[in-house]
TIMI-922622 format. One record per residue: x, y, z negated of N, C-alpha, C in turn; residue number from 1; residue in one letter. Coordinates in steps of 0.001 Angstrom, whole numbers. Last residue first. Layout:
BEGIN
npx_npy_npz_capx_capy_capz_cpx_cpy_cpz_n_res
X_Y_Z_X_Y_Z_X_Y_Z_NUM_A
...
***
This chain:
BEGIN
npx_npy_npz_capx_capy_capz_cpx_cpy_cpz_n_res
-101755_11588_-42605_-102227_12308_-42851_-102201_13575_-41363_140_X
-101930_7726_-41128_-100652_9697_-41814_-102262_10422_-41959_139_X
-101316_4442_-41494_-102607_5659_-41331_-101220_6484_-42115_138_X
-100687_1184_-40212_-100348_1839_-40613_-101184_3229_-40774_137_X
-100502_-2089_-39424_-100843_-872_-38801_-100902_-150_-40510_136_X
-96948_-3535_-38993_-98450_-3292_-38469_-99243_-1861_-38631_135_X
-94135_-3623_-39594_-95115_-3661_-41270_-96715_-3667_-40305_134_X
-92428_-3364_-38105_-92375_-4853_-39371_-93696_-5093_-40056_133_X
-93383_-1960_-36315_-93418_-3234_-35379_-93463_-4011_-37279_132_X
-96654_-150_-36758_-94956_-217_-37019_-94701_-1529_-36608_131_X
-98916_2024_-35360_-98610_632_-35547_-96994_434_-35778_130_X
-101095_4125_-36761_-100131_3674_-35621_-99544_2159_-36377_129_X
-103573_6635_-36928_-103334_5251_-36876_-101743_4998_-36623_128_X
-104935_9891_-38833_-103936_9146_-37636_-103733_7772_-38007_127_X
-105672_10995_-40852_-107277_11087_-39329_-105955_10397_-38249_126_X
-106393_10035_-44099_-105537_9684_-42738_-106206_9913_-41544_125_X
-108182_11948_-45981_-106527_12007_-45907_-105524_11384_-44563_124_X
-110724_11552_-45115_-109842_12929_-44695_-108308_12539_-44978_123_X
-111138_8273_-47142_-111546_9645_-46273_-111469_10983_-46084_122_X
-108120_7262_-47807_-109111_7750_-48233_-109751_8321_-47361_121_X
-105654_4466_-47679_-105866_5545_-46934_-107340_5926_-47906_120_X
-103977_2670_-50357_-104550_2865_-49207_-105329_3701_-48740_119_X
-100511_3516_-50718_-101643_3272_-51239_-102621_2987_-50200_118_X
-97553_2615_-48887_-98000_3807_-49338_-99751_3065_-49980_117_X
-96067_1269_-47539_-96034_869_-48753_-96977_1564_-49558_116_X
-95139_3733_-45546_-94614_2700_-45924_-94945_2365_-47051_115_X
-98895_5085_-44800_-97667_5060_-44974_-97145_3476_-45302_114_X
-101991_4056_-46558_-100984_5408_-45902_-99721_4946_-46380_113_X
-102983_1187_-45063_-102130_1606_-46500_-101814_2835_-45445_112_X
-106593_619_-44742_-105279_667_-43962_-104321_1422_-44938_111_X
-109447_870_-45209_-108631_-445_-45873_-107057_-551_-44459_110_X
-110106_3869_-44285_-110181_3328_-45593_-109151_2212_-45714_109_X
-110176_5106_-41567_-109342_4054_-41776_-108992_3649_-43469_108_X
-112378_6160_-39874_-112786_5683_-41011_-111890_4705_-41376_107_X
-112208_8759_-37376_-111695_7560_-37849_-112151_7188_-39506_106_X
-113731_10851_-36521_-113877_9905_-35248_-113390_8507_-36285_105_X
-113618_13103_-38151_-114522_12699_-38217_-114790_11211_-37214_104_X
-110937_14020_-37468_-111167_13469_-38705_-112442_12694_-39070_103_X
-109931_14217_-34256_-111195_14953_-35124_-111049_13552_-36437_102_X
-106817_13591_-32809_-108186_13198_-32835_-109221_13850_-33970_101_X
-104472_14587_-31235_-105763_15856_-32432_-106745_15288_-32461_100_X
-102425_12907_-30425_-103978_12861_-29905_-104536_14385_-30444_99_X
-100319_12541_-31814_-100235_13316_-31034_-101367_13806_-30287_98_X
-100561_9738_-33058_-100946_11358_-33641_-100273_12600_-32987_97_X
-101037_7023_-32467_-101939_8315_-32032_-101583_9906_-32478_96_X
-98114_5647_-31997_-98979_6424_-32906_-100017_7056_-31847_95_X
-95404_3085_-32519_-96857_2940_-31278_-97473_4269_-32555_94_X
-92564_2057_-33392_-93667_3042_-33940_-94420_3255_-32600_93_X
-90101_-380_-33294_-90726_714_-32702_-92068_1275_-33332_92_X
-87930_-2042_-35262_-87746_-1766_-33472_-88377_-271_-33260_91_X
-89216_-1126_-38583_-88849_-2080_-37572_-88463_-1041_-35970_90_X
-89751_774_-40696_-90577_-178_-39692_-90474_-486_-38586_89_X
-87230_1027_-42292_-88284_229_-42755_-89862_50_-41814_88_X
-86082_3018_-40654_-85554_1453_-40327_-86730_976_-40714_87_X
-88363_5572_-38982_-87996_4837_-40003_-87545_3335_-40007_86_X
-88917_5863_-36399_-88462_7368_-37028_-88271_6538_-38630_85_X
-87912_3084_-34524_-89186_3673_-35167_-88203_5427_-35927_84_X
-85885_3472_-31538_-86540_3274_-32282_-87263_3460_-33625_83_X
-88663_4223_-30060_-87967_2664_-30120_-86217_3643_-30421_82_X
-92296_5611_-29849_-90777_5586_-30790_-89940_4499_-30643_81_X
-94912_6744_-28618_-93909_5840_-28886_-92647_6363_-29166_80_X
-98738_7956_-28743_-96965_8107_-28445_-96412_6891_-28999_79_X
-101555_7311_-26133_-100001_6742_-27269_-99189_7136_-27217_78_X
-102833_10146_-24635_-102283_8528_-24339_-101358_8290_-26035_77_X
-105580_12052_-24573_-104323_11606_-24841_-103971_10137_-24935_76_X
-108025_13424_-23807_-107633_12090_-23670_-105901_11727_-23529_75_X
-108715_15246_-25286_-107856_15738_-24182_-107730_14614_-23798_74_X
-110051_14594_-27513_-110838_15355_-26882_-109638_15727_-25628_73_X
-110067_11523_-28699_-108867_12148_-27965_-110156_13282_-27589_72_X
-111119_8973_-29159_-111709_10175_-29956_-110453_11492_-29387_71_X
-108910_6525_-28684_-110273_6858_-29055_-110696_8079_-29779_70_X
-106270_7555_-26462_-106697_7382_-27834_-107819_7446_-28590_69_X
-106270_5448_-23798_-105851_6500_-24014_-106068_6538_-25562_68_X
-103092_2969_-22754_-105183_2988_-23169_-104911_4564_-23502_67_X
-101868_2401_-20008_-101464_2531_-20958_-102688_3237_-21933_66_X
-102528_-570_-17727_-102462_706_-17996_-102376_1242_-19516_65_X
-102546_-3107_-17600_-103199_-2478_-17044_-102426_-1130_-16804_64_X
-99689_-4573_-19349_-100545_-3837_-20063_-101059_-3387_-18444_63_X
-97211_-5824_-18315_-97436_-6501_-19496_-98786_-5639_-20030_62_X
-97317_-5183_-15472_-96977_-6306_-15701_-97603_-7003_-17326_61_X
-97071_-2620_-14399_-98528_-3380_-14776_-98274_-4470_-15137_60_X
-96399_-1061_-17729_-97484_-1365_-16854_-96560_-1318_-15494_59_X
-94300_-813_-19256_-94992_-1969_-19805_-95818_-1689_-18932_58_X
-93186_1932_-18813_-92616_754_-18404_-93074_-473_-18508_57_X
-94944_3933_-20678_-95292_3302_-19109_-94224_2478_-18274_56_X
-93820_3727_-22907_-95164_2692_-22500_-94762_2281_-21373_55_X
-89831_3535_-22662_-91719_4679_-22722_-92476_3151_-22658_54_X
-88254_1628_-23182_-88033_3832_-23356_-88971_4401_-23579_53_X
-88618_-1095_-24354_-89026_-65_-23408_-88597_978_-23941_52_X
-86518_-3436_-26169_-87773_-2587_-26157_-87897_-1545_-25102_51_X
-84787_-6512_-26431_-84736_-5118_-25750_-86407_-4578_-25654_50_X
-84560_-9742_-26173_-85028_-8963_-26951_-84824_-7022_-26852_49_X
-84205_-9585_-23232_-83054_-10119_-24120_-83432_-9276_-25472_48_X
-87105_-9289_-21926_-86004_-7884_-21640_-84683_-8423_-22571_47_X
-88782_-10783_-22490_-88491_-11227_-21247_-86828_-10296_-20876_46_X
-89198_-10423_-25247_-89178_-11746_-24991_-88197_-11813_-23246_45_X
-90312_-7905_-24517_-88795_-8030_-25427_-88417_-9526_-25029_44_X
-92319_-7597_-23532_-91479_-7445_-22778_-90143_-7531_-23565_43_X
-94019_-9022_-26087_-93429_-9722_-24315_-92649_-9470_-23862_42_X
-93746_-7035_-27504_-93318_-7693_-27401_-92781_-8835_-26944_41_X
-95264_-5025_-26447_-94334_-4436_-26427_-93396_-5750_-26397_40_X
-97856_-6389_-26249_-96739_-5795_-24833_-96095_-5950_-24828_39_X
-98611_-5912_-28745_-98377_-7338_-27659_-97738_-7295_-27037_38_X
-98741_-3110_-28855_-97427_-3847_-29739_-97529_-5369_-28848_37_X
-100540_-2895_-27501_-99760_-2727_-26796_-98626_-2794_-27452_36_X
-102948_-4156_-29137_-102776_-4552_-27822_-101529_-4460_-27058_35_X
-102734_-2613_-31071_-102625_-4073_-31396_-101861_-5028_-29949_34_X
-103759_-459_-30263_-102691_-606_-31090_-102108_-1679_-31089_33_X
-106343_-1510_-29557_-105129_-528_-28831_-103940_-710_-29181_32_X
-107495_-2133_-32068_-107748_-2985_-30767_-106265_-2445_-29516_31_X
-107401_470_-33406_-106646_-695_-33929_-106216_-2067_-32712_30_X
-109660_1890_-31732_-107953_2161_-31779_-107212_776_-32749_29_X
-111629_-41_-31983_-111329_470_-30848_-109745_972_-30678_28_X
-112531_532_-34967_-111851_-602_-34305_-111231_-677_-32857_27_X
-112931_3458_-35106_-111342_2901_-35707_-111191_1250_-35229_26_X
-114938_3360_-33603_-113524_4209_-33125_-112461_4288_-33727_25_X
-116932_2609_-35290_-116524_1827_-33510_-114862_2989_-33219_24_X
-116458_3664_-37357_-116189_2572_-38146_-116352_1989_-35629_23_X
-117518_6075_-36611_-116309_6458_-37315_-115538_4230_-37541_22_X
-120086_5432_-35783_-119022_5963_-34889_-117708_5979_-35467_21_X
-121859_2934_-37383_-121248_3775_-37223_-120404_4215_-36219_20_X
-122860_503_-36568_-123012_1228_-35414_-121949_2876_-35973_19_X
-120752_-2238_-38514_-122293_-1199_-38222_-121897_-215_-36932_18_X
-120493_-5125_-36655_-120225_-4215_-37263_-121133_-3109_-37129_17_X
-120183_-7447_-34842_-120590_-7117_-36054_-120129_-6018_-36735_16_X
-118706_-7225_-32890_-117673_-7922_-33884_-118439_-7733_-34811_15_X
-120790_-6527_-30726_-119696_-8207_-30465_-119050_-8379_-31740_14_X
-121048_-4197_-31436_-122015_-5047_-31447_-120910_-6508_-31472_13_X
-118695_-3052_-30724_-118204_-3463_-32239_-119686_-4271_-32572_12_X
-118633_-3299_-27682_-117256_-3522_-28598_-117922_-3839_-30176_11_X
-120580_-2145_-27488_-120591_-3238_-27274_-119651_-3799_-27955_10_X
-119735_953_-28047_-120997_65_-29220_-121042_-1048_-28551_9_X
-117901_830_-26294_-117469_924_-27626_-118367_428_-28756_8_X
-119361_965_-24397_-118390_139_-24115_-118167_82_-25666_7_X
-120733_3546_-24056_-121398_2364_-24496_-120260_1555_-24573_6_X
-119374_6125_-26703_-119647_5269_-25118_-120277_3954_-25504_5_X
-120999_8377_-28561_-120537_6950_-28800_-120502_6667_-27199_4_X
-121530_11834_-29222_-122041_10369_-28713_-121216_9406_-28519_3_X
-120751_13179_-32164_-121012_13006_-30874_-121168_11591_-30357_2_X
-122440_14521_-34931_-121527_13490_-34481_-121740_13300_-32978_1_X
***
């Protein structure tokens, strides 16, 4: 297993949680996820309910910068969808799975695969993303 940044074992020291890597790099991306559906939705608030084309219209005003994807060996950024590749989740789709994050980086057990879908197992979801109706979400 590779090494952990420190930022990330502070990160999940602060939320309690075990030191696992698989269990700091799924809170870390959920934290992401979470973060830039915020965004997304500010800037709707401010845009006549209206969603961005890309992220990078949400910086710098509503996001720093656009996070990259925990466990990214290319450090890939978020993809986005507005809008989602399915009505049933809403406006827009925020995903990592364009990343190739390693199967071994995420431990998204108590996240449902898919719309409605059961909940995730170890190996079956190594992707996160966030649907605007339904939240967060794990693919295969």
């Amino acid at each position: 297993m590779p090494s952990v940044p420190l930022l990330d074992v502070q990160i999940a020291g602060a939320m309690n949680v075990s030191r696992d890597p698989r269990a700091i790099y799924t809170i870390v991306d959920l934290a992401f996820l979470k973060t830039i559906a915020t965004a997304l939705e500010e800037y709707a608030v401010d845009h006549q309910n209206a969603y961005p084309k890309t992220l990078d219209a949400l910086t710098p005003t509503y996001l720093k910068m656009v996070p990259v994807v925990p466990g990214s060996p290319t450090g890939a950024r978020y993809g986005y969808s507005a809008p989602g590749p399915d009505p049933r989740m809403g406006h827009y789709l925020i995903s990592d799975g364009d990343a190739q994050v390693d199967a071994r980086y995420l431990d998204p057990r108590p996240i449902p695969r898919g719309v409605g879908g059961p909940a995730c197992s170890p190996g079956k979801c190594v992707h996160l993303s966030y649907a605007q109706a339904i939240g967060v979400i794990g693919s295969p």
